[in-house]
C-alpha positions, 0 to 999 in steps of 0.5 A: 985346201982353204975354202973361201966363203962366197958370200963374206969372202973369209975363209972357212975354218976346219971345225965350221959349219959349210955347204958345197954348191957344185956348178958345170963347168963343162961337159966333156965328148964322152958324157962326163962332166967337170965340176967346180965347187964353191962353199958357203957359211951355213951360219950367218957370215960375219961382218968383215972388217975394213982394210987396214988402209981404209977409213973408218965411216964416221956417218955424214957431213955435218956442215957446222963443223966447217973446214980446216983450221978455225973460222973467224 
């Protein structure tokens, strides 16, 4: 089963550190319960890298650049 990190959405390795956080999802006529599990890094969770389709930031506007070709 691969488990995904619920807050960097990676998946969590065999080897890795985790917590289990169980939620209701719905209690039942005859007193049981169905549970459903999410999982977490218990380190902190590393930076997730772009979308390959994804531009990289390159920080904000500077206007002396100016736009297109060269200015006259």
């Amino acid at each position: 089963m691969t488990m995904i990190c619920e807050r960097c959405y990676a998946p969590i390795g065999d080897g890795e550190s985790l917590v289990r956080l169980a939620h209701i999802d719905h209690a039942h006529a005859d007193g049981s319960i169905t549970w459903v599990y999410a999982y977490v890094h218990l380190t902190a969770c590393v930076t997730p890298r772009p979308a390959p389709h994804e531009r990289p930031n390159t920080g904000t506007w500077d206007s002396a650049r100016g736009i297109g070709g060269y200015r006259s």
